[in-house]
DRENZA-732723 format. One record per atom (N, C-alpha, C, CB): x, y, z; residue in one letter. Coordinates in steps of 0.05 Angstrom, whole numbers, plus 5000, padded with zeros to 4 digits. Glycine has a CB too. Example, Ala and Ser with C-alpha at 12.3 -4.5 7.8 and 13.67 -1.06 7.14 Angstrom:
% residues 2
node xx:5264; yy:4886; zz:5156; r:A $
node xx:5246; yy:4910; zz:5156; r:A $
node xx:5264; yy:4934; zz:5156; r:A $
node xx:5226; yy:4911; zz:5181; r:A $
node xx:5257; yy:4955; zz:5142; r:S $
node xx:5273; yy:4979; zz:5143; r:S $
node xx:5258; yy:5001; zz:5157; r:S $
node xx:5282; yy:4988; zz:5114; r:S $
This chain:
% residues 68
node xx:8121; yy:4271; zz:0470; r:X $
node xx:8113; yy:4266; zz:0498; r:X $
node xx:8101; yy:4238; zz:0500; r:X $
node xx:8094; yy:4288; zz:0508; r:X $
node xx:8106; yy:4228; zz:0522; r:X $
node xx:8094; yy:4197; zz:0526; r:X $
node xx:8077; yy:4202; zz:0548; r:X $
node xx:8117; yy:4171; zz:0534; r:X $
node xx:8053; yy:4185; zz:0541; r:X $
node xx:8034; yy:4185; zz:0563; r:X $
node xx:8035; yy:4153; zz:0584; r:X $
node xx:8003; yy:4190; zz:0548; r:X $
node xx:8041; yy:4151; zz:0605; r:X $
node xx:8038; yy:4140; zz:0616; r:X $
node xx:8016; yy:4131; zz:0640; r:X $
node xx:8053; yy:4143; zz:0616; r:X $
node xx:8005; yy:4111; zz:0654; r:X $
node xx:7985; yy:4103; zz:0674; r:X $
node xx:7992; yy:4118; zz:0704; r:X $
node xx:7985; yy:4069; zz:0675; r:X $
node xx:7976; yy:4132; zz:0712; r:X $
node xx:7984; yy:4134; zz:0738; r:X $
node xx:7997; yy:4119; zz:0763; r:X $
node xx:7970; yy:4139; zz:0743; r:X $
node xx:7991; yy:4096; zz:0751; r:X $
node xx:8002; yy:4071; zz:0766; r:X $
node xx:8034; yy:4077; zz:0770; r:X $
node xx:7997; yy:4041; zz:0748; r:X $
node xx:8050; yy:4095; zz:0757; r:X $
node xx:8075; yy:4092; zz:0745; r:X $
node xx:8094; yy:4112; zz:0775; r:X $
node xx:8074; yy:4107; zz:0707; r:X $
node xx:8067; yy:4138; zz:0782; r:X $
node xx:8077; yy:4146; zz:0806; r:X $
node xx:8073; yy:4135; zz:0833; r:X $
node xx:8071; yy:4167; zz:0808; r:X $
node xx:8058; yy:4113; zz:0828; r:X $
node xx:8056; yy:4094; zz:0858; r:X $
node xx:8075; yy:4079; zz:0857; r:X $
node xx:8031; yy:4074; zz:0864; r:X $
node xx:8093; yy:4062; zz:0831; r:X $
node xx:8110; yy:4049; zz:0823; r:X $
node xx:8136; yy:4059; zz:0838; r:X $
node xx:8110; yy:4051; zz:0796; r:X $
node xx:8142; yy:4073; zz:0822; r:X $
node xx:8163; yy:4084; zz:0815; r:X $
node xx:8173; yy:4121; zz:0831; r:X $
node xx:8158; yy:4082; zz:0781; r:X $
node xx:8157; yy:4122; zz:0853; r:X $
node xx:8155; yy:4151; zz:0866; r:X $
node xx:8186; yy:4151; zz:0881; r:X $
node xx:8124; yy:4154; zz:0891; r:X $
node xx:8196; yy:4138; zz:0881; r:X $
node xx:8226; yy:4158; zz:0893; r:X $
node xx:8241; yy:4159; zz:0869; r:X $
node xx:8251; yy:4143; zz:0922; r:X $
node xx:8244; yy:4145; zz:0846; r:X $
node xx:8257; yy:4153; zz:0818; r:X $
node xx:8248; yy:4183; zz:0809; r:X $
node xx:8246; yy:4131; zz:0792; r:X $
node xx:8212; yy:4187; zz:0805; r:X $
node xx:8207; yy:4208; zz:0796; r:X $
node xx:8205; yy:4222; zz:0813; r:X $
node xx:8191; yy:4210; zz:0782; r:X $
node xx:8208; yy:4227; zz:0842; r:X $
node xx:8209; yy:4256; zz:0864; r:X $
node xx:8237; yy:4257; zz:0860; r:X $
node xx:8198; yy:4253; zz:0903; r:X $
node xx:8267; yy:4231; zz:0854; r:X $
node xx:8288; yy:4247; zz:0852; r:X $
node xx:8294; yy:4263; zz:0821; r:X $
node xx:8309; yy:4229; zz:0860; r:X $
node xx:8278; yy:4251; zz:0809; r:X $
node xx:8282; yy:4266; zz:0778; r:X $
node xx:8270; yy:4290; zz:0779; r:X $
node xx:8268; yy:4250; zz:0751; r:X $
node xx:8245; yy:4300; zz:0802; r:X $
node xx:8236; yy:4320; zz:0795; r:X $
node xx:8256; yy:4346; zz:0816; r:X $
node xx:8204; yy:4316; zz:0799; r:X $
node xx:8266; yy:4329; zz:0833; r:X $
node xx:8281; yy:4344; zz:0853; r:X $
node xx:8305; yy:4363; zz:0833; r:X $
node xx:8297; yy:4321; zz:0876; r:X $
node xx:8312; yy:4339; zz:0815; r:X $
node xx:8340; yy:4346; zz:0800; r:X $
node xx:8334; yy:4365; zz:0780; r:X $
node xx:8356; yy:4322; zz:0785; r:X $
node xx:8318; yy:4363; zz:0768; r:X $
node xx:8308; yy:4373; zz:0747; r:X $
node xx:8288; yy:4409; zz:0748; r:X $
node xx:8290; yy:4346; zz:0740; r:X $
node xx:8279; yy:4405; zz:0771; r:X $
node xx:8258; yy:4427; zz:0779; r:X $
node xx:8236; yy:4437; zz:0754; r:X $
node xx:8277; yy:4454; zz:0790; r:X $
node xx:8229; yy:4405; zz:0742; r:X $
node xx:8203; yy:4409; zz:0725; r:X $
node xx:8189; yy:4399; zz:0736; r:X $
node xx:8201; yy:4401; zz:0701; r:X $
node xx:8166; yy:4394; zz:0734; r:X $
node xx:8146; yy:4389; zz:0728; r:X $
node xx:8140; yy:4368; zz:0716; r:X $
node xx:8140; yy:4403; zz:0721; r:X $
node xx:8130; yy:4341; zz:0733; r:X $
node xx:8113; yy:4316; zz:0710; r:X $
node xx:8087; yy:4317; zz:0705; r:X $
node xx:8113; yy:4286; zz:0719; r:X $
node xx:8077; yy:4308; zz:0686; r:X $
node xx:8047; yy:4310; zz:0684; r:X $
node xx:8044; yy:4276; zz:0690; r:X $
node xx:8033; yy:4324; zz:0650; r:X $
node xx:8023; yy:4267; zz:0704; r:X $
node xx:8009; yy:4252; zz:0707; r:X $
node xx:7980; yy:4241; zz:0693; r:X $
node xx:8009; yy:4257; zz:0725; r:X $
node xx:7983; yy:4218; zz:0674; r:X $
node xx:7962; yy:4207; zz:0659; r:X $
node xx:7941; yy:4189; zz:0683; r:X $
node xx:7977; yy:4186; zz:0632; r:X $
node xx:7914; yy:4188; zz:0673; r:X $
node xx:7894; yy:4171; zz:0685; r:X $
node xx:7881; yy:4154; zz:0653; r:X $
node xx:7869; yy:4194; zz:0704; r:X $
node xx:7882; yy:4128; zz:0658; r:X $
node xx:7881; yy:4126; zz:0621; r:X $
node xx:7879; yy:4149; zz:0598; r:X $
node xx:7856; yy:4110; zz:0614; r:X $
node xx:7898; yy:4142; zz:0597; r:X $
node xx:7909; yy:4158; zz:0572; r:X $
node xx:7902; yy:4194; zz:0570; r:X $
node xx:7893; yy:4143; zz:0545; r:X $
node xx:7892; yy:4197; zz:0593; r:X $
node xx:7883; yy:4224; zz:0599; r:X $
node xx:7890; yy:4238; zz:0613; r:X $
node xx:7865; yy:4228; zz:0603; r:X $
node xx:7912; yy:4262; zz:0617; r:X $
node xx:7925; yy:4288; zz:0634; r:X $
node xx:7900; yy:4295; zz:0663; r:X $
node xx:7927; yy:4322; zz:0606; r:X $
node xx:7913; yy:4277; zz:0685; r:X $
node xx:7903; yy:4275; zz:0707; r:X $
node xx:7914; yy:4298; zz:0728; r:X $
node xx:7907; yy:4249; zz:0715; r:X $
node xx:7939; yy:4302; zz:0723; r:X $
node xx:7959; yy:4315; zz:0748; r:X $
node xx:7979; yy:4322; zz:0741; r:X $
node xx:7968; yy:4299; zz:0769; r:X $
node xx:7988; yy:4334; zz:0760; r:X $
node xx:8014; yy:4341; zz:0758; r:X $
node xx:8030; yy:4336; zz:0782; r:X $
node xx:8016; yy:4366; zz:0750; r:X $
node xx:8065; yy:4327; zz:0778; r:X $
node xx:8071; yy:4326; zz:0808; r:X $
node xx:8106; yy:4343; zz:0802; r:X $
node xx:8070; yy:4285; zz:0824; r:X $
node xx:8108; yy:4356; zz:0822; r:X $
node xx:8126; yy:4373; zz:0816; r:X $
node xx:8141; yy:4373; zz:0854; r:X $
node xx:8109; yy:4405; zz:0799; r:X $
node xx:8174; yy:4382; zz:0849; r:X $
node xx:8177; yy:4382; zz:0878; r:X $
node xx:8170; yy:4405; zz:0896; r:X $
node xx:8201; yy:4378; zz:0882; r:X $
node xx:8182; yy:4408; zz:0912; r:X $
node xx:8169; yy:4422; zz:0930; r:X $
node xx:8187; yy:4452; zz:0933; r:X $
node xx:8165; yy:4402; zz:0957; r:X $
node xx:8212; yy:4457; zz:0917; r:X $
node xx:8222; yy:4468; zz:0911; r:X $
node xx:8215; yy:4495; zz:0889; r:X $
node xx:8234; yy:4452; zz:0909; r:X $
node xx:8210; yy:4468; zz:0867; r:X $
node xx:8193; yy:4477; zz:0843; r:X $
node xx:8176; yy:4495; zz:0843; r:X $
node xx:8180; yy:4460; zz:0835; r:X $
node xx:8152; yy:4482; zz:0865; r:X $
node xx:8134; yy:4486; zz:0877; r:X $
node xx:8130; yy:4521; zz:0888; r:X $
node xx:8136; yy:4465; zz:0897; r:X $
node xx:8151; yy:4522; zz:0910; r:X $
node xx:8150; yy:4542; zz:0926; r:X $
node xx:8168; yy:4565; zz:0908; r:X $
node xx:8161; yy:4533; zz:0956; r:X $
node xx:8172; yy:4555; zz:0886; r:X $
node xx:8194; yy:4582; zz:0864; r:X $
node xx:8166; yy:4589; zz:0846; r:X $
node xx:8232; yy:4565; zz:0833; r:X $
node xx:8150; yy:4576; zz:0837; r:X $
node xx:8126; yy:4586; zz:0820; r:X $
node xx:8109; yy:4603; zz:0836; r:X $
node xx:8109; yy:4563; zz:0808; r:X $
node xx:8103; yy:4596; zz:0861; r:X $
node xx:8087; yy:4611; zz:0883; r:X $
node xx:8102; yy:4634; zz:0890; r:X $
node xx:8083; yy:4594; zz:0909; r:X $
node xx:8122; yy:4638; zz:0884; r:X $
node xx:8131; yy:4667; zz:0891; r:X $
node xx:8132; yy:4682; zz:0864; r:X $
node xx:8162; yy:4669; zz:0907; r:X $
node xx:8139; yy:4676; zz:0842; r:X $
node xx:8133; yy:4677; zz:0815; r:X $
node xx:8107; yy:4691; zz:0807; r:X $
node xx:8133; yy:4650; zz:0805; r:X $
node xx:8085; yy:4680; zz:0817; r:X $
node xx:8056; yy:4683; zz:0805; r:X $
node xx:8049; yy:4709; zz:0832; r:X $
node xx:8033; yy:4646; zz:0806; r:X $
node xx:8066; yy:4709; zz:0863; r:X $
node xx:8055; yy:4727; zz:0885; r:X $
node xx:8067; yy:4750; zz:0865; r:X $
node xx:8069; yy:4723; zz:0922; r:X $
node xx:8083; yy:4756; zz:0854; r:X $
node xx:8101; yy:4770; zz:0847; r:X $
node xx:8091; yy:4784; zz:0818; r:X $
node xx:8126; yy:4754; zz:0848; r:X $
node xx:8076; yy:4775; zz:0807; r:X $
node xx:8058; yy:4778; zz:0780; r:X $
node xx:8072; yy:4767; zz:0747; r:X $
node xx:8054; yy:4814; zz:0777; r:X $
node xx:8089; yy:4746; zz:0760; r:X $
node xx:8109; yy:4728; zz:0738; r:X $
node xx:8086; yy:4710; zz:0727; r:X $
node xx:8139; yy:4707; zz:0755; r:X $
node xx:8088; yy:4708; zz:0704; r:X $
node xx:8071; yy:4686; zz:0697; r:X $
node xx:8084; yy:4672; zz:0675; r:X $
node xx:8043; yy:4695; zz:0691; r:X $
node xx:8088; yy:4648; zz:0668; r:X $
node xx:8100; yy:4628; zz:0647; r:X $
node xx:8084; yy:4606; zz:0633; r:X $
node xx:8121; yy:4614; zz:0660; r:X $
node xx:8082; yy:4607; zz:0609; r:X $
node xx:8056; yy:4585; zz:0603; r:X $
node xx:8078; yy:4563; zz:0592; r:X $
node xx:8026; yy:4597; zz:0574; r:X $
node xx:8100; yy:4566; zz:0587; r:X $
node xx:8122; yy:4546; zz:0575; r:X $
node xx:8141; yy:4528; zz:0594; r:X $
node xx:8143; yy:4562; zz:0558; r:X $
node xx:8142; yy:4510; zz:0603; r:X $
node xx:8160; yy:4499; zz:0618; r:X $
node xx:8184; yy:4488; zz:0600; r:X $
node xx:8147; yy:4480; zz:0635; r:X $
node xx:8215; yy:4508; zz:0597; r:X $
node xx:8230; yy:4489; zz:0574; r:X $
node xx:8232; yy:4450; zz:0591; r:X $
node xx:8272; yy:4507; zz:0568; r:X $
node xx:8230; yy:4441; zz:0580; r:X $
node xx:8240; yy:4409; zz:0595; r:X $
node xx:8219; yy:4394; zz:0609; r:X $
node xx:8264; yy:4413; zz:0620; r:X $
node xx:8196; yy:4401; zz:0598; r:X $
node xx:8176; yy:4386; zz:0612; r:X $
node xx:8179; yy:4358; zz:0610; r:X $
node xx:8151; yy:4393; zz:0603; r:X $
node xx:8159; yy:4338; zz:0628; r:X $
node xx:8169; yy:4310; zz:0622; r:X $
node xx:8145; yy:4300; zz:0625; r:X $
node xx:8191; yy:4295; zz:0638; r:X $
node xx:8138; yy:4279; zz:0612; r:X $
node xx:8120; yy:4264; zz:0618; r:X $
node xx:8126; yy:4230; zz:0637; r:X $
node xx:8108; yy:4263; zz:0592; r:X $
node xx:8115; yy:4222; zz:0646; r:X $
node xx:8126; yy:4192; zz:0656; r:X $
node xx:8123; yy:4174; zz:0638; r:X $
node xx:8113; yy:4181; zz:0680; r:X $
node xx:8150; yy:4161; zz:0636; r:X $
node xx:8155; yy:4141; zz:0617; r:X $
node xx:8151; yy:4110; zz:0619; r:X $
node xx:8178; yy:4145; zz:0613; r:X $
């Protein structure tokens, strides 16, 4: 996994909202060198929220990504 600056989703935010669109993972977001966030679509989003209403729970995401 690569850690990258948060700077990278102010950069670069329609590359990684279409990668996350395509993908339906999950990025984690660094603040120096430290796990700040997460940004995920809104798709993603609304499939885990029915997931967790539902009593699904997943601690593994296969294909997670970090920003590169």
């Amino acid at each position: 996994m690569k850690i990258s600056p948060s700077s990278a989703l102010r950069n670069n935010y329609t590359q990684i909202s279409e990668r996350a669109k395509v993908s339906g993972d999950p990025f984690f977001i660094t603040n120096k060198g430290e796990d700040d966030g997460v940004f995920m679509s809104m798709a993603a989003y609304e499939d885990r929220e029915k997931m967790y209403r539902h009593g699904y729970c997943t601690i593994w995401w296969p294909g997670m990504y970090r920003l590169s």
